[in-house]
C-alpha positions as CSV (number, residue, x, y, z in Angstrom):
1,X,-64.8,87.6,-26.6
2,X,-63.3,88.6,-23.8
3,X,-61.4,85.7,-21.0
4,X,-62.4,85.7,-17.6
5,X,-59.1,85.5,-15.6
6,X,-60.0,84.0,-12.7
7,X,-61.6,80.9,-15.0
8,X,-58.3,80.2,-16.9
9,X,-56.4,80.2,-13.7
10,X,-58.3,78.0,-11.9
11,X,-58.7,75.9,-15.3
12,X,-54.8,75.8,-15.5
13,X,-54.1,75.2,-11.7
14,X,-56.6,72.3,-11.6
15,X,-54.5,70.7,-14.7
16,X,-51.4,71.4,-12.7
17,X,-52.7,69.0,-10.1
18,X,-53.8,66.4,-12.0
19,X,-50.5,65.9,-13.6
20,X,-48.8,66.2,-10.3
21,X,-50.9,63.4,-8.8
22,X,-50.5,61.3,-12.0
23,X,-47.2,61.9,-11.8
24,X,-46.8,60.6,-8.0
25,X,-48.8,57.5,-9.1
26,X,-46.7,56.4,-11.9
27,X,-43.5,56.8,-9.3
28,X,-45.1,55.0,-6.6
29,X,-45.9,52.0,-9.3
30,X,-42.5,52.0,-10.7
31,X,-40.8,52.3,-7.0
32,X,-43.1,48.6,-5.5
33,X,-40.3,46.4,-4.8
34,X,-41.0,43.1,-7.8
35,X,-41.4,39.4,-6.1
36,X,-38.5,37.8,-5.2
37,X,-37.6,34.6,-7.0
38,X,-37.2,31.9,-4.5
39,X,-34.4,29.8,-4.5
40,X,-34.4,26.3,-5.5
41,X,-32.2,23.8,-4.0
42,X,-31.9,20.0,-4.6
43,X,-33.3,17.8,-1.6
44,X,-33.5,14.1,-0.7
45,X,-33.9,11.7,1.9
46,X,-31.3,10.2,3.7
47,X,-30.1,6.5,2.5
48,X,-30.2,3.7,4.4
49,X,-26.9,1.4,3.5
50,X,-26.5,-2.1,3.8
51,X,-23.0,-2.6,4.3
52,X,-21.0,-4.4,1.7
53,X,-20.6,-7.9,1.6
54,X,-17.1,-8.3,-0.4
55,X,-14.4,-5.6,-0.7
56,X,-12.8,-4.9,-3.4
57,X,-9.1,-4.0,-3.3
58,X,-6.6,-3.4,-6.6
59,X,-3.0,-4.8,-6.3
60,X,-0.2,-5.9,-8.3
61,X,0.9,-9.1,-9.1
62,X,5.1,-10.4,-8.4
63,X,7.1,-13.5,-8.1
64,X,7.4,-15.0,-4.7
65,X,11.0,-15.1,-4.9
66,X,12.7,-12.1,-6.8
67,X,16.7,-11.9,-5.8
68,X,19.4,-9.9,-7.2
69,X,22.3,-11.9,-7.5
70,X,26.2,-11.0,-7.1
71,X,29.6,-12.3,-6.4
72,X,31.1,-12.9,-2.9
73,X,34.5,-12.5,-4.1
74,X,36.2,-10.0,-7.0
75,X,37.7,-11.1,-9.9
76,X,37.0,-10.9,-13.7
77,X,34.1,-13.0,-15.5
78,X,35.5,-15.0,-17.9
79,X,32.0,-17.0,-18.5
80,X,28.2,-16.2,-18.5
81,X,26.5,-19.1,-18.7
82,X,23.0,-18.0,-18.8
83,X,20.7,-15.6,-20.4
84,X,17.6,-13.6,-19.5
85,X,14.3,-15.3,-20.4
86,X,15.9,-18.5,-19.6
87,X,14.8,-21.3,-16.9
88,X,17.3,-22.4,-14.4
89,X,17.5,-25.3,-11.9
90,X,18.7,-25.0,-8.5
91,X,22.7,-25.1,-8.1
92,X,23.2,-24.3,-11.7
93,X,26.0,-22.0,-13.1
94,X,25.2,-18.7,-14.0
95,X,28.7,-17.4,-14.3
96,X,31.7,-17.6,-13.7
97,X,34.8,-15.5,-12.4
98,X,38.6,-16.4,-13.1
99,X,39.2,-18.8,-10.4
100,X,43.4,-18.9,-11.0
101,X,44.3,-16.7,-7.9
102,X,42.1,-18.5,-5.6
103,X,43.5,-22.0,-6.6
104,X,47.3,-20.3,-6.1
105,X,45.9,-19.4,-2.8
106,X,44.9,-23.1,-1.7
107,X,48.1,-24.5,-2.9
108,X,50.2,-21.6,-0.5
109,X,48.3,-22.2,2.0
110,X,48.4,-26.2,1.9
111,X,52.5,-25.8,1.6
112,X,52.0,-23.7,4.9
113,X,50.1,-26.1,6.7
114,X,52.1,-28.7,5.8
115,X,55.1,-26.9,7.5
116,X,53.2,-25.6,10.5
117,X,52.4,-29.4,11.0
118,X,55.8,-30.5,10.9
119,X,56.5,-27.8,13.7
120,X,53.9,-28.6,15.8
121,X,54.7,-32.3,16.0
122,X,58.6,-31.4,17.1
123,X,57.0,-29.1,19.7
124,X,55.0,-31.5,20.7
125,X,57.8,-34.0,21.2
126,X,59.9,-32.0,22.8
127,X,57.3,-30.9,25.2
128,X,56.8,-34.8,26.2
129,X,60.4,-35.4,26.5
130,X,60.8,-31.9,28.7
131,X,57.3,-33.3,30.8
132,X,59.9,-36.9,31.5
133,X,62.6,-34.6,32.6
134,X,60.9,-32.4,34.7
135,X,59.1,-35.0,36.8
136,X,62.4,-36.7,37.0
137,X,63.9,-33.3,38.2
138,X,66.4,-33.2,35.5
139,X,65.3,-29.8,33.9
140,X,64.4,-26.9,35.5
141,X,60.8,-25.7,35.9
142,X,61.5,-22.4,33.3
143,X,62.4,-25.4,30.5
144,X,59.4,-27.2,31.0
145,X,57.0,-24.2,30.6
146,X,58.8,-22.8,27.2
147,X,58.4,-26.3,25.9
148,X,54.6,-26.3,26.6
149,X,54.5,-22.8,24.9
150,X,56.2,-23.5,21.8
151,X,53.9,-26.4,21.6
152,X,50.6,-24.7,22.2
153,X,52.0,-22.1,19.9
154,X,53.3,-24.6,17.4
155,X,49.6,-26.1,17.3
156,X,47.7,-22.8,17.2
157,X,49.3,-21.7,13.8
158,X,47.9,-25.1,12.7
159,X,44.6,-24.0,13.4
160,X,45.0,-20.5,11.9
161,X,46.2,-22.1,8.3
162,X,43.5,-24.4,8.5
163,X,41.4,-21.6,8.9
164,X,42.7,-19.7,5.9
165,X,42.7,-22.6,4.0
166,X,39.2,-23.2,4.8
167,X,38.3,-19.2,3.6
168,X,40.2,-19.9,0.4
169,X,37.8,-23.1,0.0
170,X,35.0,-20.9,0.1
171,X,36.4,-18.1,-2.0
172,X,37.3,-20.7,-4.9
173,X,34.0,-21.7,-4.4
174,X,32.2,-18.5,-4.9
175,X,33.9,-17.0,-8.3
176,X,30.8,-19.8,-9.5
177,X,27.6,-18.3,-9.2
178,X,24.9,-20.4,-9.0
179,X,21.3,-20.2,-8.8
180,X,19.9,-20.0,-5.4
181,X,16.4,-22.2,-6.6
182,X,14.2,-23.3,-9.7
183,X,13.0,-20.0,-11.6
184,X,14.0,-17.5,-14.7
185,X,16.8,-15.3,-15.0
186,X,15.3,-11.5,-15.9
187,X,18.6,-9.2,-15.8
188,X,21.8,-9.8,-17.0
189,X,24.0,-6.7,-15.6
190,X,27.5,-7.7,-16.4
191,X,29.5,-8.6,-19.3
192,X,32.2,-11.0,-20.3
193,X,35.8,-9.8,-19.2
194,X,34.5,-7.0,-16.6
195,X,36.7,-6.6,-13.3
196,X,33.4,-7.9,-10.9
197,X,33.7,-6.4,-7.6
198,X,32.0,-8.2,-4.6
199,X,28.6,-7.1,-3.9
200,X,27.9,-5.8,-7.4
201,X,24.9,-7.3,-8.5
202,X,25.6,-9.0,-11.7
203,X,22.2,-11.0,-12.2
204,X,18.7,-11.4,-11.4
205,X,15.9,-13.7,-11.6
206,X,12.8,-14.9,-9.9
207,X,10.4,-17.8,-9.1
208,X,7.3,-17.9,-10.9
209,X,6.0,-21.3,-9.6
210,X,4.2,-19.2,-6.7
211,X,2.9,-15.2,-7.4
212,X,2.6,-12.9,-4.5
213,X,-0.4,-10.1,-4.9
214,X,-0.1,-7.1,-1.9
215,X,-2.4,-5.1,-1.8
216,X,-3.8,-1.8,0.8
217,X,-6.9,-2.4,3.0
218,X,-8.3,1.0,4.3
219,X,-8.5,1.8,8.0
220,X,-12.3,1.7,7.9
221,X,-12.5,-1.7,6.5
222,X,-10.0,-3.7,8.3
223,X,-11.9,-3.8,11.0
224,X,-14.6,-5.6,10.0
225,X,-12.6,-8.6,7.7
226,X,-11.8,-11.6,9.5
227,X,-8.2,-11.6,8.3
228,X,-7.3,-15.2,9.1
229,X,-3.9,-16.9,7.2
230,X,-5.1,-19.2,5.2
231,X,-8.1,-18.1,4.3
232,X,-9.2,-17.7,0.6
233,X,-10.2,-14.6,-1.9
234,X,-10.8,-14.0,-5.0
235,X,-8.2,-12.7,-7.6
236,X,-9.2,-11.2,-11.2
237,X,-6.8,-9.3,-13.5
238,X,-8.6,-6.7,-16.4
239,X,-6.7,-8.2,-19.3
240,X,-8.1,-11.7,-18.2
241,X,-11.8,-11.1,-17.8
242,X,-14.2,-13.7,-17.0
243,X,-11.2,-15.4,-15.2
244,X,-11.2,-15.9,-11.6
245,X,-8.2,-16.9,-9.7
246,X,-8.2,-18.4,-6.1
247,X,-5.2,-17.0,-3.6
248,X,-4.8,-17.2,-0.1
249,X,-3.8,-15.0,2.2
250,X,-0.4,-15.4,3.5
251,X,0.2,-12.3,5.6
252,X,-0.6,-8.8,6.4
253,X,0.3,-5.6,8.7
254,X,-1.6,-4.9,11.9
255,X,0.1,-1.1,11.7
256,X,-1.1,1.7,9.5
257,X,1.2,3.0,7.1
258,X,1.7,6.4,8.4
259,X,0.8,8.5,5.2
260,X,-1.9,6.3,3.7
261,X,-3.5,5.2,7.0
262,X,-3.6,1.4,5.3
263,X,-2.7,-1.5,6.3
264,X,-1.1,-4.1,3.1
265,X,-2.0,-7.7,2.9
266,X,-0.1,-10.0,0.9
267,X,-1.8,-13.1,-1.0
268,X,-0.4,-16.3,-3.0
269,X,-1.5,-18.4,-5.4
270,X,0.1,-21.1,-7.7
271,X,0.7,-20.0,-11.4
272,X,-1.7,-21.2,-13.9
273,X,0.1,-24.0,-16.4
274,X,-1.1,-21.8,-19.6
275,X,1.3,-19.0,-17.4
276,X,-1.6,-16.3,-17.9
277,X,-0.7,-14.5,-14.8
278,X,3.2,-12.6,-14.6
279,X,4.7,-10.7,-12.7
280,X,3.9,-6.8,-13.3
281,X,0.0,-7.3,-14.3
282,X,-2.6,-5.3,-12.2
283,X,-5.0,-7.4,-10.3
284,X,-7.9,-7.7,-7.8
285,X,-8.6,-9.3,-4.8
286,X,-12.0,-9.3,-3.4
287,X,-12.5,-10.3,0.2
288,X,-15.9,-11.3,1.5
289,X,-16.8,-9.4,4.7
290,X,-17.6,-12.5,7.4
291,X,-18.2,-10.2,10.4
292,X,-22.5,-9.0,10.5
293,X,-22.7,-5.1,10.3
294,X,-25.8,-3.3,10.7
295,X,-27.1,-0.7,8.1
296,X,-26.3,2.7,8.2
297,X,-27.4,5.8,7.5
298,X,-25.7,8.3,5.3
299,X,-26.3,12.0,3.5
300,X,-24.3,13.6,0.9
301,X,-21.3,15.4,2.1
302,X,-22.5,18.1,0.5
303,X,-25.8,18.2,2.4
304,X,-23.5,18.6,5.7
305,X,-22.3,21.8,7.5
306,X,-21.0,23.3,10.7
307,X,-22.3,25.7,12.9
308,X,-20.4,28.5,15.1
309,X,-20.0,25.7,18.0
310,X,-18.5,23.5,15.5
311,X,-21.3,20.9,15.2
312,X,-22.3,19.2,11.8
313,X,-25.5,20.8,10.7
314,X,-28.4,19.5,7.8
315,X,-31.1,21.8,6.8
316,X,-34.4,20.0,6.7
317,X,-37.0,21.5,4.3
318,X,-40.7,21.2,5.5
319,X,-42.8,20.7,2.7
320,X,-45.7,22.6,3.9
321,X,-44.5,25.6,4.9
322,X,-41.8,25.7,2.1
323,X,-38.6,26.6,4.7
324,X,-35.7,25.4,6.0
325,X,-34.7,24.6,9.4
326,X,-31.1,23.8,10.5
327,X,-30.6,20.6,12.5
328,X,-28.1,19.1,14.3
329,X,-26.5,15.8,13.3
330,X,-23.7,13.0,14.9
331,X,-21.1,12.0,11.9
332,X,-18.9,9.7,12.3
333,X,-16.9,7.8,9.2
334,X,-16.8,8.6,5.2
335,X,-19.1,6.4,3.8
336,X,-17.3,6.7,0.5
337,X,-15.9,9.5,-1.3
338,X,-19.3,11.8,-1.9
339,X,-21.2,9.9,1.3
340,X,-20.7,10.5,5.2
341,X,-22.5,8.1,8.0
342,X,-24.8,9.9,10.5
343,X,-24.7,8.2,13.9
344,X,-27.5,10.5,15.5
345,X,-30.0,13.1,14.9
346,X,-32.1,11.9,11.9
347,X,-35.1,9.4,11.7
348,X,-34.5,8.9,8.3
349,X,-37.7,10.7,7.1
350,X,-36.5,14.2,7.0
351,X,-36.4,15.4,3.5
352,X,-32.8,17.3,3.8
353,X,-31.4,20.2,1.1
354,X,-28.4,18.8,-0.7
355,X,-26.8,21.7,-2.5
356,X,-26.6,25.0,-1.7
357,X,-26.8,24.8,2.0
358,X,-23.9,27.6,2.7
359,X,-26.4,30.1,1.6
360,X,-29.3,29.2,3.5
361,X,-30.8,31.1,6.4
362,X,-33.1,29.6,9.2
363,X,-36.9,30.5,8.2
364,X,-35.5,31.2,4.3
365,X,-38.4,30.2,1.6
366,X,-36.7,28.0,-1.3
367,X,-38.3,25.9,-3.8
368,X,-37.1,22.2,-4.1
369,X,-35.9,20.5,-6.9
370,X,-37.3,17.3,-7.3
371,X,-36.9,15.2,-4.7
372,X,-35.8,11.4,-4.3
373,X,-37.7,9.3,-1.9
374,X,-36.2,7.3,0.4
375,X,-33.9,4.5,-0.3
376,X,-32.1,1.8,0.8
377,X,-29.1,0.6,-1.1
378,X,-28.0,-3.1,-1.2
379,X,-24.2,-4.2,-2.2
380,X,-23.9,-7.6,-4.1
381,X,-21.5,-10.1,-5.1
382,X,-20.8,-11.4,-8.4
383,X,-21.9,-14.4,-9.5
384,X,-18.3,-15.2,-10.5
385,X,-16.4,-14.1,-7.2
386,X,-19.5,-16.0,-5.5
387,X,-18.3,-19.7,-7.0
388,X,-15.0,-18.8,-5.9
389,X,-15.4,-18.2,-2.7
């Protein structure tokens, strides 16, 4: 059977096109761009904070009196007296230096004076019997006025022993060291038999009676305690707990330290008889706030950017339309260390993205995470720290 040519071509040509157009179809379905995922981001509500009502400040607790103790005077120590660990009374002897040289001193300077006394009354004899003459204008005027010079001289050197005599006193005096008030000798420095140089601290001890706490107030806080000497807070220490401790405020800075930006307060309170508190331990004071501070608003700092002028920026997400629209905000202080305060530009009811907001775009579909609703926080005091105060 014989093909008609024209047939099978036109068969063939017509298959051509079918695959071609089947072939266009598949490419156009494999070139249509897929949904984009949209992307989520966490959002929230802005927090209304009621400001605390005590403050919390760690510290360290020391002796009110702590003194490093050392000779006036050199010589060698020939007797240590007391020990660390033990309890001294004001005026007793710690140590003592040789006092040898010093006592030779005093009995020199005694022989001296005794001599410079004996000159001073013939010069002041002669000086009355030259004062007789003259008037009587039997000496001449030059013999009166070296007679009232050796005198005056005569009596100055007087003086100037006594003087010396009087330092010696004192330096016998100091090769005893003796403790300046009531307390506990902590350090021993010296041994017996050392060559003790004045100034080198030999001993030290402290006063326990009374315990000093300092401690750093931030600059955001000290504005709103009513600092007032006197006045009472509240002092815990971790290894006691459920103990509360009264101290009172006994002074503080009104200048910033320069690298901290805080100003320290120092507190004192009596030691406990069962001696539970020592110097060294950490501790806590807690001051209650006295001055009335309205609430505040705050956002995470993370919810907070800048635009090119430089102004703090939120992005508030509209729940119906499922975008986000920047929006300009007033900051002022650092809430805490994850929370700023807004002054201005939020109502409070804006439902703001939290995370992510460097890579948002005005208009930009996202999809939130769950949101929280709004809140207002409330700080309270302890029970315990309540009592105390």
């Amino acid at each position: 059977m014989t093909r008609n040519p024209r047939k099978a071509f036109a068969f063939y040509f017509g298959a051509f096109i079918i695959m071609v157009l089947m072939s266009c179809s598949a490419g156009e379905k494999a070139s249509e761009p897929k949904a984009e995922t949209q992307r989520r981001v966490p959002v929230a509500y802005p927090q209304l904070i009621s400001p605390q009502t005590v403050h919390n400040y760690p510290g360290e607790i020391r002796a009110s009196k702590e003194t490093n103790l050392s000779f006036r005077v050199d010589g060698p120590l020939i007797d240590i007296q007391k020990k660390p660990g033990e309890r001294v009374l004001k005026e007793e002897l710690l140590m003592q230096l040789d006092p040898r040289d010093y006592r030779d001193r005093i009995k020199i300077l005694e022989a001296e004076l005794d001599g410079a006394l004996a000159r001073a009354n013939k010069a002041s004899q002669d000086f009355t019997r030259a004062k007789q003459l003259f008037e009587k204008d039997v000496i001449a005027k030059a013999d009166y006025d070296l007679a009232r010079s050796n005198s005056s001289s005569a009596n100055a050197a007087v003086k100037n022993i006594r003087a010396q005599l009087s330092v010696a006193k004192h330096q016998l005096k100091d090769t005893s060291l003796r403790a300046p008030y009531d307390g506990i000798v902590t350090a021993q420095l010296a041994e017996n038999h050392e060559m003790i140089r004045a100034g080198q601290i030999v001993m030290r001890m402290h006063d326990v009676s009374t315990l000093e706490i300092n401690t750093n107030i931030p600059e955001n806080d000290i504005g709103f305690l009513v600092l007032q000497k006197g006045s009472n807070a509240v002092l815990t220490v971790p290894s006691l707990r459920g103990r509360f401790f009264t101290a009172t405020l006994k002074e503080w800075s009104t200048e910033a330290d320069k690298k901290t930006r805080t100003y320290e307060a120092t507190f004192t309170l009596q030691a406990p008889e069962d001696q539970s508190l020592l110097p060294g331990m950490t501790a806590e004071i807690t001051l209650q706030n006295l001055k009335a501070r309205k609430p505040v608003m705050t956002v995470p700092l993370d919810a907070v950017t800048a635009d090119r002028e430089g102004n703090s920026v939120i992005w508030v997400y509209d729940e119906e339309s499922g975008v986000t629209t920047p929006k300009k905000i007033i900051t002022a202080d650092m809430y805490d260390d994850r929370r700023i305060i807004v002054d201005g530009g939020l109502n409070g009811n804006e439902l703001i993205v939290t995370g992510g907001v460097h890579f948002l775009v005005e208009g930009m579909q996202v999809e939130p995470l769950k949101p929280s609703a709004p809140d207002t926080q409330y700080s309270g005091q302890r029970k315990g720290q309540e009592s105390a105060l």
